[in-house]
N, CA, C and O atoms as CSV, one atom per row, in Angstrom:
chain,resi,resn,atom,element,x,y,z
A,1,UNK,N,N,0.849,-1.180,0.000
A,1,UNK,CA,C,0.000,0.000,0.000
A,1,UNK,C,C,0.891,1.237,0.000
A,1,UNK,O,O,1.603,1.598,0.937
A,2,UNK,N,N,0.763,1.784,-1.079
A,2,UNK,CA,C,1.385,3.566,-1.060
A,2,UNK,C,C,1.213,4.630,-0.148
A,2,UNK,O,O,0.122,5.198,-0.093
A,3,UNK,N,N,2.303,5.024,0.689
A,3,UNK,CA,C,1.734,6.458,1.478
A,3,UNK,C,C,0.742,7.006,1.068
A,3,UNK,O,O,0.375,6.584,-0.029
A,4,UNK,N,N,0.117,7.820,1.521
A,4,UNK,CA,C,-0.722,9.217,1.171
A,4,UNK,C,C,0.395,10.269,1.514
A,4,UNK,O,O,1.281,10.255,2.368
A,5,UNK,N,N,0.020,11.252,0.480
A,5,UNK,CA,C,0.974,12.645,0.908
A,5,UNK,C,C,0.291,13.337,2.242
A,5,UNK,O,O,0.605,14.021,3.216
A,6,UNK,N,N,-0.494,12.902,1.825
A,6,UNK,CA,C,-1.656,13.572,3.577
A,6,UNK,C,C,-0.887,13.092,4.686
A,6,UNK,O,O,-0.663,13.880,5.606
A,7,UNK,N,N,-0.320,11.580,4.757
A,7,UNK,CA,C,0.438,11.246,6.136
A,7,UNK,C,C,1.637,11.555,6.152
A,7,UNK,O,O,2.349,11.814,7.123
A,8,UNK,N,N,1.942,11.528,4.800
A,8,UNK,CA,C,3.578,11.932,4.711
A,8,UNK,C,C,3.688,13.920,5.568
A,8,UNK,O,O,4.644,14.358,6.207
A,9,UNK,N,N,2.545,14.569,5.278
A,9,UNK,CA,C,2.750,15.984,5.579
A,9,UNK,C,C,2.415,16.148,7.198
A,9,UNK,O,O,2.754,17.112,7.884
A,10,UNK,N,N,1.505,14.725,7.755
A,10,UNK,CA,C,1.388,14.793,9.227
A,10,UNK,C,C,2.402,14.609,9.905
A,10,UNK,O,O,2.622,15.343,10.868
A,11,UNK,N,N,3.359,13.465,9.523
A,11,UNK,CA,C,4.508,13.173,10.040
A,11,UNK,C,C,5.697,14.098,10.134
A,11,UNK,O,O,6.581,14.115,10.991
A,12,UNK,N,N,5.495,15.045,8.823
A,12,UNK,CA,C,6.310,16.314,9.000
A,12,UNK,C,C,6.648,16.895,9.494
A,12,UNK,O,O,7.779,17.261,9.811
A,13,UNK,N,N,4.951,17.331,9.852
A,13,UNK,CA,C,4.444,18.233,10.781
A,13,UNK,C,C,4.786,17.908,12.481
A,13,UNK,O,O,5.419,18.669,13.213
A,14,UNK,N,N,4.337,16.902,12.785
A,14,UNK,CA,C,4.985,15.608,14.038
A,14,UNK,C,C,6.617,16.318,14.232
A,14,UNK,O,O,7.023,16.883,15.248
A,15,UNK,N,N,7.283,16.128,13.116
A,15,UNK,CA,C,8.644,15.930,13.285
A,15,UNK,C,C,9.098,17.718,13.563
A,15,UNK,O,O,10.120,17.958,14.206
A,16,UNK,N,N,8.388,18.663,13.111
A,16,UNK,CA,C,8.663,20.056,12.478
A,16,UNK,C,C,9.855,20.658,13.777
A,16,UNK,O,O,10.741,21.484,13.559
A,17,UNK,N,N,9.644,20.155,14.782
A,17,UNK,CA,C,10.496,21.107,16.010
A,17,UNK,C,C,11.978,20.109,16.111
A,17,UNK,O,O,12.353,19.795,17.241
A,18,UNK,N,N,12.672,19.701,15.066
A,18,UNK,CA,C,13.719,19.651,14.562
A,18,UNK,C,C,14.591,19.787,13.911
A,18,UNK,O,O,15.742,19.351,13.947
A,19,UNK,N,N,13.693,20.864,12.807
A,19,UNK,CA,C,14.481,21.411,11.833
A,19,UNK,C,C,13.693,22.119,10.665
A,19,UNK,O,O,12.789,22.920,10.905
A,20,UNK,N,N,14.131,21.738,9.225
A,20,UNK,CA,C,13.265,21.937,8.210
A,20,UNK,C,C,13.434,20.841,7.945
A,20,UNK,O,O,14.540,20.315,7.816
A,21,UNK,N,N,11.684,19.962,7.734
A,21,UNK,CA,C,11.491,18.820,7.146
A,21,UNK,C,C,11.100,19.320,5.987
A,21,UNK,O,O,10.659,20.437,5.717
A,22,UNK,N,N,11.389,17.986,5.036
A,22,UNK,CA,C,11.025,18.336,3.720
A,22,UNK,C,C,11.229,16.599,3.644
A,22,UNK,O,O,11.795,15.822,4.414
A,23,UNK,N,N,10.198,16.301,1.829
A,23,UNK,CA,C,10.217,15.077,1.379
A,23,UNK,C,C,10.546,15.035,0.130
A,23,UNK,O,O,10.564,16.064,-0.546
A,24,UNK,N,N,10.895,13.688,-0.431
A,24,UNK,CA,C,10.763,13.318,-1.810
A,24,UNK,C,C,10.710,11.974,-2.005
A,24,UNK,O,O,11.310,11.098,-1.383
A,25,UNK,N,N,9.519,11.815,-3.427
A,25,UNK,CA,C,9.098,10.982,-3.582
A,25,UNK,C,C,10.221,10.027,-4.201
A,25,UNK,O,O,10.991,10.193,-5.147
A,26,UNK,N,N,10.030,8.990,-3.335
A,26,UNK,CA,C,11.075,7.644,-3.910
A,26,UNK,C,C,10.725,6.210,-3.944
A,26,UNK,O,O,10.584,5.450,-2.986
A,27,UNK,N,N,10.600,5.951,-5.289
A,27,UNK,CA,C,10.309,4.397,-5.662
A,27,UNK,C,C,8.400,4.461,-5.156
A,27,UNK,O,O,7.746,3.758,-4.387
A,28,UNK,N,N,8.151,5.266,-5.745
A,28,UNK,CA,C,6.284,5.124,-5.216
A,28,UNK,C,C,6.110,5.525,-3.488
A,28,UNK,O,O,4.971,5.423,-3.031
A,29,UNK,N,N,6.984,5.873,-2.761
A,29,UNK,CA,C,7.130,6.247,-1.456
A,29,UNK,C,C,7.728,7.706,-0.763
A,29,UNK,O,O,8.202,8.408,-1.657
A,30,UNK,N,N,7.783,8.051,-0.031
A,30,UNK,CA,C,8.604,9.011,-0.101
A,30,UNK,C,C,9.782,8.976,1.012
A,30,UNK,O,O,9.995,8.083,1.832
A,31,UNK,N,N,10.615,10.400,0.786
A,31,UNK,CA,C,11.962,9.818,1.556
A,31,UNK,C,C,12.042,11.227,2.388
A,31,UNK,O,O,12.008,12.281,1.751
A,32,UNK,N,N,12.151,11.238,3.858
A,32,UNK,CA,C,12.173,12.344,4.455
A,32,UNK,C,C,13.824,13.042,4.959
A,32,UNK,O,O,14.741,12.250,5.177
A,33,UNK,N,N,14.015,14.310,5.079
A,33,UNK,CA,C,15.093,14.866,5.356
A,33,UNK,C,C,14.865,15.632,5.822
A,33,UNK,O,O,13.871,16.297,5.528
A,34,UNK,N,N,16.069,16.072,7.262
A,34,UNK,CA,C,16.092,17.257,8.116
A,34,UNK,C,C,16.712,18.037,7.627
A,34,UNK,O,O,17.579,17.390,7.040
A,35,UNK,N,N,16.944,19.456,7.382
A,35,UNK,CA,C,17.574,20.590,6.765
A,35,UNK,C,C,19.017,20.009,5.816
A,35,UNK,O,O,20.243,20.111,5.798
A,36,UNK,N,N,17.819,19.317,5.049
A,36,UNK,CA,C,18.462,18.401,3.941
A,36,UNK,C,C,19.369,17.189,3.599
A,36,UNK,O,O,20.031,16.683,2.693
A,37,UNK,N,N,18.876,17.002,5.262
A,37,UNK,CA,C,20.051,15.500,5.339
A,37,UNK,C,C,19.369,14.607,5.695
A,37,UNK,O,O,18.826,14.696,6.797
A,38,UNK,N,N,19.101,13.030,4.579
A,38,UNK,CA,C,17.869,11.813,4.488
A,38,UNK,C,C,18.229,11.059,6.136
A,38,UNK,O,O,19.341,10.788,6.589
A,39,UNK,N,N,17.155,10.898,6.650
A,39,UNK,CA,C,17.290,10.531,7.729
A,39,UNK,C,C,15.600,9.407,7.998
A,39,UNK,O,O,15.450,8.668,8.971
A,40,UNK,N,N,15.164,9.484,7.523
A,40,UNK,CA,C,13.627,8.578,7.578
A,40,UNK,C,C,12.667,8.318,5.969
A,40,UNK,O,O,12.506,9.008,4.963
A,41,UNK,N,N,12.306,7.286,6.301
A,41,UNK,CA,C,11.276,7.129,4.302
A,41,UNK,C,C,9.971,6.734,5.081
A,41,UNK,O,O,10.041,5.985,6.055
A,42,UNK,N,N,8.522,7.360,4.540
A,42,UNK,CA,C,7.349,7.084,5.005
A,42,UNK,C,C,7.292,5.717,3.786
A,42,UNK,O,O,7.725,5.728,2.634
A,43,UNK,N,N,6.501,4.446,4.636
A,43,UNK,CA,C,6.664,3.461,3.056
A,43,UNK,C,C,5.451,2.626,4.143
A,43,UNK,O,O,5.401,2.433,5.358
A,44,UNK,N,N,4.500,2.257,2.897
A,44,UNK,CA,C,3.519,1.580,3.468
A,44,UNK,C,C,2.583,2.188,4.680
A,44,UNK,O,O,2.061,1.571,5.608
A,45,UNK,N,N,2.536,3.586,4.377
A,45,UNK,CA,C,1.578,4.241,6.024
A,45,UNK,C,C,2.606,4.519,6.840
A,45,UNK,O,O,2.437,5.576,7.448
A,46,UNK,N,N,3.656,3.935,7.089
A,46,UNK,CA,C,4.333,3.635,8.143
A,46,UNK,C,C,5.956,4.702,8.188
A,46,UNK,O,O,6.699,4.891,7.224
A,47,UNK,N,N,6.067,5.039,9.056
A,47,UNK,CA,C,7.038,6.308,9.364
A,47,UNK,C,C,7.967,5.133,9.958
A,47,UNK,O,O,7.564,4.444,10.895
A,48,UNK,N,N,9.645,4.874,9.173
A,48,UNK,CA,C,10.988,4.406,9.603
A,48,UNK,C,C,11.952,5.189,9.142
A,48,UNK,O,O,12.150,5.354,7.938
A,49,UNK,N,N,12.670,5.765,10.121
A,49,UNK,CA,C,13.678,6.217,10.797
A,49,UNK,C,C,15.101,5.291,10.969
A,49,UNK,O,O,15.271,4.373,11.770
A,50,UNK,N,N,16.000,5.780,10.039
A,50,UNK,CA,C,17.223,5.327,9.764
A,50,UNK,C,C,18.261,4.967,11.253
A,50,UNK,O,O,18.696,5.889,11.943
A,51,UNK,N,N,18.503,3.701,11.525
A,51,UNK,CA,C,19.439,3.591,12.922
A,51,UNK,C,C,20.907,3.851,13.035
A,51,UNK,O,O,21.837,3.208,12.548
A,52,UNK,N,N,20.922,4.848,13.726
A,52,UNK,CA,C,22.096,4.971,13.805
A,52,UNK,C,C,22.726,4.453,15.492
A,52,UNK,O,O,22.014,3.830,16.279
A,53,UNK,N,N,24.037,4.826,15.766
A,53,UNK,CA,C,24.914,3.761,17.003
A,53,UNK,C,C,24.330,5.231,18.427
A,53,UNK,O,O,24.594,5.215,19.629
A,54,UNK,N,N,23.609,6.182,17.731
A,54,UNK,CA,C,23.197,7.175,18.880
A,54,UNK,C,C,21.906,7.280,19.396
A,54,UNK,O,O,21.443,7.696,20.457
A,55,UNK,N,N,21.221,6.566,17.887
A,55,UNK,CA,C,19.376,6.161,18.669
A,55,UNK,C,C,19.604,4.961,18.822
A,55,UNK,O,O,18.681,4.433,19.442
A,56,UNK,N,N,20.470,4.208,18.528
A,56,UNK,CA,C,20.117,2.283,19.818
A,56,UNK,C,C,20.615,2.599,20.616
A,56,UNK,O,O,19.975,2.031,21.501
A,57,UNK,N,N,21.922,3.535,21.462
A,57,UNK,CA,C,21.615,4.147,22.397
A,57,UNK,C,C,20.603,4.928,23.488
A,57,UNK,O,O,20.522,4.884,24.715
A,58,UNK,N,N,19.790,5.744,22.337
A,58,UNK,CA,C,18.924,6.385,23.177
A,58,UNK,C,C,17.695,5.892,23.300
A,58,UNK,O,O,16.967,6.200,24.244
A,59,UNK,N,N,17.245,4.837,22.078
A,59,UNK,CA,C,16.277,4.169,22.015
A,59,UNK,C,C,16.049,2.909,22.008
A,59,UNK,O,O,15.167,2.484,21.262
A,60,UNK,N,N,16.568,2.286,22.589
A,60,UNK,CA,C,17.099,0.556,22.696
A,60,UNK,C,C,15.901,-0.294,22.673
A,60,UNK,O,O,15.869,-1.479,22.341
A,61,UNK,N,N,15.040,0.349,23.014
A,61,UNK,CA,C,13.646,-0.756,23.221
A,61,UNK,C,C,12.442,-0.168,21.837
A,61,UNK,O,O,11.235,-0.342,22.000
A,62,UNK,N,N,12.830,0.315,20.917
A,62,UNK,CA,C,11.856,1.567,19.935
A,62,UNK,C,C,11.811,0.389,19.036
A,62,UNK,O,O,12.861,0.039,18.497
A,63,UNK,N,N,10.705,-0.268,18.813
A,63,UNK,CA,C,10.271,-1.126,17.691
A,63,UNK,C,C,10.601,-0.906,16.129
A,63,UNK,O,O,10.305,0.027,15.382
A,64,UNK,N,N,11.376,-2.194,15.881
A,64,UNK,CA,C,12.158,-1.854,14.256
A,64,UNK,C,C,11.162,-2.750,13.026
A,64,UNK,O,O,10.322,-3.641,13.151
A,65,UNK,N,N,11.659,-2.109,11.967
A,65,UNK,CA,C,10.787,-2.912,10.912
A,65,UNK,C,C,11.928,-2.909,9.775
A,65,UNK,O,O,13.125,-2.791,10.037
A,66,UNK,N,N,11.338,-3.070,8.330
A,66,UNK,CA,C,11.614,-2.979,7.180
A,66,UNK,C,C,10.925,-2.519,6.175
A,66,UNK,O,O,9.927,-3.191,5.914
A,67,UNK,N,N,11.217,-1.088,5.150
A,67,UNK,CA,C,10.374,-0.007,4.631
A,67,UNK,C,C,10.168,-1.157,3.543
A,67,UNK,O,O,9.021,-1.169,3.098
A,68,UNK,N,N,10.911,-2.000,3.084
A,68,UNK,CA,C,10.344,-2.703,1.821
A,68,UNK,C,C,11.337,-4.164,1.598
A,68,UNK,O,O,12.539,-4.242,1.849
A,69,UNK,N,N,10.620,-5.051,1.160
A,69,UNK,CA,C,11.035,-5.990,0.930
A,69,UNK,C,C,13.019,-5.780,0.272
A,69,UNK,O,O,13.515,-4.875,-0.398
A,70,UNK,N,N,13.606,-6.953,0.810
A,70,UNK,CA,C,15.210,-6.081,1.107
A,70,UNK,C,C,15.692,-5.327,1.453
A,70,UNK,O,O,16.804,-5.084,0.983
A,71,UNK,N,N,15.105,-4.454,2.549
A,71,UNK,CA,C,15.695,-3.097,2.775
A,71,UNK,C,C,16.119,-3.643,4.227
A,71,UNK,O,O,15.760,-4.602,4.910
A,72,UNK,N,N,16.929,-2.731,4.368
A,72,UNK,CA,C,18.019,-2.812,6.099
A,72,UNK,C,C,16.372,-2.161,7.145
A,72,UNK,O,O,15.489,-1.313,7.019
A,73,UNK,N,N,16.766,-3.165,8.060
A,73,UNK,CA,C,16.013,-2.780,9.248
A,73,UNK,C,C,16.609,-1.202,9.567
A,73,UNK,O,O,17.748,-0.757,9.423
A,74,UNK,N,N,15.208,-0.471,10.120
A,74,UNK,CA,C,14.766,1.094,10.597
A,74,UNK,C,C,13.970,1.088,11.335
A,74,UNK,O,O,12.911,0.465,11.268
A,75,UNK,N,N,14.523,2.123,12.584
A,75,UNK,CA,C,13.191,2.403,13.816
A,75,UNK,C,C,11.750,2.594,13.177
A,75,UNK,O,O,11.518,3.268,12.174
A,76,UNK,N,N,10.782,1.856,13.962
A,76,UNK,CA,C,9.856,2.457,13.805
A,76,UNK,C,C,8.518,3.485,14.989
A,76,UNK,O,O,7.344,3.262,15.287
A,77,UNK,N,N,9.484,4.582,15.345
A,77,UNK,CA,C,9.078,4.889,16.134
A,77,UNK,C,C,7.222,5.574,16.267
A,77,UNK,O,O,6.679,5.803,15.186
A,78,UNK,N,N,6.823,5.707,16.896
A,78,UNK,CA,C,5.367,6.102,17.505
A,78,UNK,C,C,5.049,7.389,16.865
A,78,UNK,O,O,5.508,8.326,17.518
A,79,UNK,N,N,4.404,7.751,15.783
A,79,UNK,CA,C,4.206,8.825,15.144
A,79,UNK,C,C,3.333,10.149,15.469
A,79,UNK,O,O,3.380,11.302,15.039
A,80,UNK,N,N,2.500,9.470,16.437
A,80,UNK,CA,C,1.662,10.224,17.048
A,80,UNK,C,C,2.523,10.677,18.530
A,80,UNK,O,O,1.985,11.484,19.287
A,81,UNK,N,N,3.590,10.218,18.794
A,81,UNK,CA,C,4.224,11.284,20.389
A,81,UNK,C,C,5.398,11.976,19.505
A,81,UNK,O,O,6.458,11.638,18.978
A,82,UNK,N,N,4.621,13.105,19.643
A,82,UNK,CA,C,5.048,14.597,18.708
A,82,UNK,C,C,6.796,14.667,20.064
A,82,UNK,O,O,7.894,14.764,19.516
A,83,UNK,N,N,6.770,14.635,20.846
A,83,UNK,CA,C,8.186,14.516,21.849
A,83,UNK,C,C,9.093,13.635,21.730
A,83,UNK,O,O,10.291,13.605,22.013
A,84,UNK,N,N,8.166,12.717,21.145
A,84,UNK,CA,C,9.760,11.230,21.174
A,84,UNK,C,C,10.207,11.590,19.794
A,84,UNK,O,O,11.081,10.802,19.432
A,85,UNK,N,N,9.901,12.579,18.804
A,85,UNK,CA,C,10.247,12.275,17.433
A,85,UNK,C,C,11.546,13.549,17.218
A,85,UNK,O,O,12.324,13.797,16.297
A,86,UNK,N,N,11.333,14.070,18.371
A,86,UNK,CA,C,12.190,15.408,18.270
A,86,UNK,C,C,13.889,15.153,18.949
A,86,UNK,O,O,14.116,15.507,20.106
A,87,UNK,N,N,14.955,14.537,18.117
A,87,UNK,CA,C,16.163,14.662,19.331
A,87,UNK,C,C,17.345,15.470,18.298
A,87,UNK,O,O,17.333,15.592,17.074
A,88,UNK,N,N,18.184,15.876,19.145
A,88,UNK,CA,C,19.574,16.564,18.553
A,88,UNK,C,C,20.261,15.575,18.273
A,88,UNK,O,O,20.439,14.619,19.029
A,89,UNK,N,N,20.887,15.749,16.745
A,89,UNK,CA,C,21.608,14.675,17.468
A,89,UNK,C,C,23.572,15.405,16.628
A,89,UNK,O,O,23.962,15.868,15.556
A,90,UNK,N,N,23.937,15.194,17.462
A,90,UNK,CA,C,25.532,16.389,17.361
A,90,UNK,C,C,26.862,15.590,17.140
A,90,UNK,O,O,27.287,14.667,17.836
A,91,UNK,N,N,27.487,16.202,15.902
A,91,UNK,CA,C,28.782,15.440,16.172
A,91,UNK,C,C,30.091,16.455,16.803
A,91,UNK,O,O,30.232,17.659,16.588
A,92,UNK,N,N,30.747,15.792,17.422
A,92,UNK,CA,C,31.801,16.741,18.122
A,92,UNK,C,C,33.252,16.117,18.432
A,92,UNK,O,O,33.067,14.901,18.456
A,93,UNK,N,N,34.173,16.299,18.601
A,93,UNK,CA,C,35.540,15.892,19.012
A,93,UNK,C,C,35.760,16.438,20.224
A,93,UNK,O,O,35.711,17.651,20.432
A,94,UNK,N,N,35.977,15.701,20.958
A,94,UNK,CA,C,36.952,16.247,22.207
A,94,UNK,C,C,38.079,16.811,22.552
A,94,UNK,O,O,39.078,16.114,22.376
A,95,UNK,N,N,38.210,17.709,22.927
A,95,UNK,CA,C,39.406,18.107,23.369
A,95,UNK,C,C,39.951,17.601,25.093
A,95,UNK,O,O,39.266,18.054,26.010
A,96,UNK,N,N,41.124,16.712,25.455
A,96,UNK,CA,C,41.801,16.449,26.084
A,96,UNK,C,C,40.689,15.580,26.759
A,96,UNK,O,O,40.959,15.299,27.927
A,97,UNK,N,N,39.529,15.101,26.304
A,97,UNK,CA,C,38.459,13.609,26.669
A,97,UNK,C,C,37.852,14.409,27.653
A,97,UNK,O,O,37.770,13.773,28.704
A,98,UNK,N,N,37.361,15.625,27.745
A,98,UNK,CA,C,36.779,16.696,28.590
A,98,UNK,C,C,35.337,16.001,28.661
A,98,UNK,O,O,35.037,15.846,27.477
A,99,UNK,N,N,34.488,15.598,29.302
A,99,UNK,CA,C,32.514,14.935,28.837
A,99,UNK,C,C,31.633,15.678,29.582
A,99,UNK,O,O,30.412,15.525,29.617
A,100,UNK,N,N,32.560,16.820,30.422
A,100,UNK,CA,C,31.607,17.660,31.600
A,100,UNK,C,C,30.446,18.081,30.775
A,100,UNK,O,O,29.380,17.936,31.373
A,101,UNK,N,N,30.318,18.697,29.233
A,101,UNK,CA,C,29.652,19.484,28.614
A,101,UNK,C,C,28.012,18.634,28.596
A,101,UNK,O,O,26.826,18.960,28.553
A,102,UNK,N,N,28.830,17.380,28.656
A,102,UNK,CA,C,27.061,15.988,28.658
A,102,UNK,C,C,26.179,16.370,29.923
A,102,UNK,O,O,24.967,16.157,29.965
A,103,UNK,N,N,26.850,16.907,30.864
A,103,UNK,CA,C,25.815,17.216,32.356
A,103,UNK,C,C,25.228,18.586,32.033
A,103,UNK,O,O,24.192,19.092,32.466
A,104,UNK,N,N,26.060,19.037,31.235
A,104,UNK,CA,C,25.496,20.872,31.516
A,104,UNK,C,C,24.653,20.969,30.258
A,104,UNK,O,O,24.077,22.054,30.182
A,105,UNK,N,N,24.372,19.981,29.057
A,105,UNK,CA,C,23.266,19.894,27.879
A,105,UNK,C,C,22.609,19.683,29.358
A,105,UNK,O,O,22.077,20.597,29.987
A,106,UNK,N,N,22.728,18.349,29.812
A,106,UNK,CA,C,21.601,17.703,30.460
A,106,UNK,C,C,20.718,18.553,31.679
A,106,UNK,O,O,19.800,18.183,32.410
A,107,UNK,N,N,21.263,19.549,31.576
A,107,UNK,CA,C,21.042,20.825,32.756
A,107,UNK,C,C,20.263,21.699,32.088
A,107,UNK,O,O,20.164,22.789,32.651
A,108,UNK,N,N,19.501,21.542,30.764
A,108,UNK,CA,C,19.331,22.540,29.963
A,108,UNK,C,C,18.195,22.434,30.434
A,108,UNK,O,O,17.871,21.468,31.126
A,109,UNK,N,N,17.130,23.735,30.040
A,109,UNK,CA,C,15.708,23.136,30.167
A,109,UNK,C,C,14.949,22.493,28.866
A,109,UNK,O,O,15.342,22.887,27.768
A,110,UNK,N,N,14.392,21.987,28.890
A,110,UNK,CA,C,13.148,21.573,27.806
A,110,UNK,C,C,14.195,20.303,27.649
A,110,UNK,O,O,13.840,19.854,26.559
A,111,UNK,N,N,15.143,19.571,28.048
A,111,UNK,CA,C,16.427,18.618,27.630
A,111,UNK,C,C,16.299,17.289,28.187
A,111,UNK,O,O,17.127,17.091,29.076
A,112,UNK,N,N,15.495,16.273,27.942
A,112,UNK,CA,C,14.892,15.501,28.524
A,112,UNK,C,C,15.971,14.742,29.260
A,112,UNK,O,O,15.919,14.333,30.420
A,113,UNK,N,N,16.955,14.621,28.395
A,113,UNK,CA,C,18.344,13.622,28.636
A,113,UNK,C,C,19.391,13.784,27.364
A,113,UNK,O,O,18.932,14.155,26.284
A,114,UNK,N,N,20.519,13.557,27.477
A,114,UNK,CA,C,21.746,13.575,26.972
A,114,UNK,C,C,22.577,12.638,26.858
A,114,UNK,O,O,22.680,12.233,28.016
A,115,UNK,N,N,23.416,11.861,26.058
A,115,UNK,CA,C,23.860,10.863,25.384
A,115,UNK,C,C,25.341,11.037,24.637
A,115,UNK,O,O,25.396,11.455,23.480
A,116,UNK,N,N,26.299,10.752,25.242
A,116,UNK,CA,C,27.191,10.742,24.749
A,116,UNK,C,C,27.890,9.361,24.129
A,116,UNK,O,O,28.356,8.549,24.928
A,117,UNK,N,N,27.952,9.126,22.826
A,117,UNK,CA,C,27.911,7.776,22.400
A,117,UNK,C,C,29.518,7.686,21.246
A,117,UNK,O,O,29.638,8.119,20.100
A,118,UNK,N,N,30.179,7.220,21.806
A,118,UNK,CA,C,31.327,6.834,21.149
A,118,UNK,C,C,30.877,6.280,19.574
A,118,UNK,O,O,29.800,5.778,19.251
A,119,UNK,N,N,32.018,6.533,18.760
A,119,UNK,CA,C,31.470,6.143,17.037
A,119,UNK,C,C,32.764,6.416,16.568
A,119,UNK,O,O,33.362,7.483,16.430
A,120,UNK,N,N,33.232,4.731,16.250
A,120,UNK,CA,C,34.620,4.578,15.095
A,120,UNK,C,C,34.472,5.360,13.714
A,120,UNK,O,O,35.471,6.033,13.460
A,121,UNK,N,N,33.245,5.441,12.570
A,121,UNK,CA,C,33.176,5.667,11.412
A,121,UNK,C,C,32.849,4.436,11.125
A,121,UNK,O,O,33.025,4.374,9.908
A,122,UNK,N,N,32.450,3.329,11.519
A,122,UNK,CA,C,32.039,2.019,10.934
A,122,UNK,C,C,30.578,1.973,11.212
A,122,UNK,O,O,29.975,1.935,12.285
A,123,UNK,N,N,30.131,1.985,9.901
A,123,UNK,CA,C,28.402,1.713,9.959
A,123,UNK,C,C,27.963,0.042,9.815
A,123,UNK,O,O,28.390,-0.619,8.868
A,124,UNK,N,N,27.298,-0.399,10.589
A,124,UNK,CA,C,26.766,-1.703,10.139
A,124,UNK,C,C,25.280,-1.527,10.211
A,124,UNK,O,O,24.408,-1.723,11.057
A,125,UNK,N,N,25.337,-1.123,9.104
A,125,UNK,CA,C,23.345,-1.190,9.054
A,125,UNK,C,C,23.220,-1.408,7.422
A,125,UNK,O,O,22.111,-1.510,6.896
């Protein structure tokens, strides 16, 4: 079954307090991006979200699927909690292995929690 652009623009909308969402249509589906970087494809009704080594961190228990026959498993997180769909997610280098900066995000307001997640450059997904 083909998205509707109608859900594809709810999920947008869902997602909007992360950036600029925007879509494009791919393979009869569409493919979503945050201020232009692909990060989720609406396929079959269904909103999946690309895994990376910082949401199985933050989301370890978030129910996974597959957007289409052969495709790599993707979160499929809860489309309707407009809060769980919203996270930062930051790349940074350390200077002299300093991590104080993870308590003082986590000190922020509106900052539910903070995650500092080690990453070689090796993707296995």
């Amino acid at each position: 079954m083909a998205s509707s652009l109608s859900y594809v623009e709810f999920v947008m909308e869902q997602m909007s307090g992360a950036g600029t969402i925007t879509c494009r249509r791919m393979f009869g589906e569409y493919g979503l991006y945050c201020d232009g970087k692909y990060f989720a494809c609406v396929c079959g009704g269904r909103l999946l979200v690309k895994i990376t080594p910082a949401g199985e961190a933050l989301l370890p228990e978030c129910p996974k699927g597959i957007p289409y026959e052969g495709g790599g498993e993707m979160f499929l997180p809860d489309v309707e909690n407009r809060e769980g769909l919203v996270e930062l997610n930051l790349d940074v280098r350390l200077r002299d292995g300093d991590t104080g900066f993870v308590n003082a995000l986590a000190g922020l307001e509106g900052v539910r929690s903070a995650v500092l997640v080690s990453y070689n450059g090796d993707y296995l997904g």
